[in-house]
Structure formats: C-alpha cells, structure tokens
C-alpha positions as CSV (number, residue, x, y, z in Angstrom):
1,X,-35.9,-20.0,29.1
2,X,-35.3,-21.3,26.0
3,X,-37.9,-19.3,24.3
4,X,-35.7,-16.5,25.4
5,X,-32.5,-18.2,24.1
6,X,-34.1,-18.6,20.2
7,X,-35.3,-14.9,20.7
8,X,-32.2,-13.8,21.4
9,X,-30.4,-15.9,18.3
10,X,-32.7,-14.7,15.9
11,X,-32.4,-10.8,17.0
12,X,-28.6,-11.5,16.7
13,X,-28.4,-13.2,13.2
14,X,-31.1,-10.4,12.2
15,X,-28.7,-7.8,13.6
16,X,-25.6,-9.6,11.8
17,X,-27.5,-9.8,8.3
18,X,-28.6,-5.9,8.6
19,X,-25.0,-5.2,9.5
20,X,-23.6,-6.9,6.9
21,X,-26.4,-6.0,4.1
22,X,-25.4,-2.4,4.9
23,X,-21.6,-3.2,4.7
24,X,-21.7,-4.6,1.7
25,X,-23.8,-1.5,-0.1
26,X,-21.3,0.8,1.3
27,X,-18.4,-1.1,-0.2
28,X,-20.9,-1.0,-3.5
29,X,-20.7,2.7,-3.2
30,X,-17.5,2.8,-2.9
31,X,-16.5,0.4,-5.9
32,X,-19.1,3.0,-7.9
33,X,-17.2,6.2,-6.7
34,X,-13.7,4.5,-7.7
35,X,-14.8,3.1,-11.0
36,X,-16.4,7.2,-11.7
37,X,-12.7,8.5,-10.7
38,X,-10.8,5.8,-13.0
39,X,-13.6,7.1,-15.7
40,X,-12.5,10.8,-15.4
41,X,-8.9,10.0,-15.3
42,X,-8.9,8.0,-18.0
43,X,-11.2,10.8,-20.3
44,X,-8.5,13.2,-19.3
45,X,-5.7,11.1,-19.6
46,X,-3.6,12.2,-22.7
47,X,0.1,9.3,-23.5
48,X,3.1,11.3,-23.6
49,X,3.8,10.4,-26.8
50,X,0.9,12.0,-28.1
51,X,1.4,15.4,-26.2
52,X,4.7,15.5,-27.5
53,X,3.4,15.2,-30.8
54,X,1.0,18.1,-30.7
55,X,3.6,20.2,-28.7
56,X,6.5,19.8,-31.4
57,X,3.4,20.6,-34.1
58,X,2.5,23.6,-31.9
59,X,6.5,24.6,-31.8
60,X,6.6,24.4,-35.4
61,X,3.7,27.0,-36.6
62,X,4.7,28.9,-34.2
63,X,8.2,29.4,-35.6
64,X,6.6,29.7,-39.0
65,X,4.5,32.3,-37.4
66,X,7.7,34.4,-36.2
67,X,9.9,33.7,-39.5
68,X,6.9,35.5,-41.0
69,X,6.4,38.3,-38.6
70,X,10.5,38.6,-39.1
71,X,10.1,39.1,-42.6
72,X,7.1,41.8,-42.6
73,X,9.3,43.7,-39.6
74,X,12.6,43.9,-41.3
75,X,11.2,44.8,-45.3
C-alpha cells in the first residue's frame, strides 16, 4: 500500500514539473514573439515631429517645382 502511495506522488510531482516545464517555455515563446513585434514597431516607428519635418520639406520643393513649371507655361 504504501509502495502504491510514493508511486503515485512521484507520477504526480513528475506530471506537475512536465506541466509546468512546458508552461513556462510557452510563456518564453510568447515573451520572444512580443519582444520581435515591439522590434518591428519600433524599426518602423517614425516621431511626428520628424514626419512633419520631411512633409513641410516635401511641400516646399514641390511648390518650387510648380513656380517653375508656372514660369515655363506662361513665357
């Protein structure tokens, strides 16, 4: 009987450790994935003080690209 009793707590703390080695690589996977996202988001990621920046640059040839083509359409 009590051969079956230590049998039985030793399957069970085996089980717990298996469940809990696999629980804790799963929330390693996880903690991978995430950091991968944050990774591309922050490659990607441009301040808005820095877009505006290259937009008002952008704005600006382009309107010395039209005051030119204004020029060479009404000579």
């Amino acid at each position: 009987m009590e051969q079956a009793v230590v049998t039985l707590v030793v399957a069970a703390l085996s089980g717990l450790g298996v469940m809990n080695a696999r629980l804790h690589n799963r929330i390693s996977v996880l903690d991978r994935r995430t950091d991968q996202i944050e990774l591309r988001i922050a490659e990607n990621y441009v301040a808005k003080a820095d877009l505006s920046e290259a937009m008002d640059r952008f704005e600006s040839h382009m309107l010395r690209i039209e005051n030119k083509l204004d020029k060479i359409i009404f000579k």
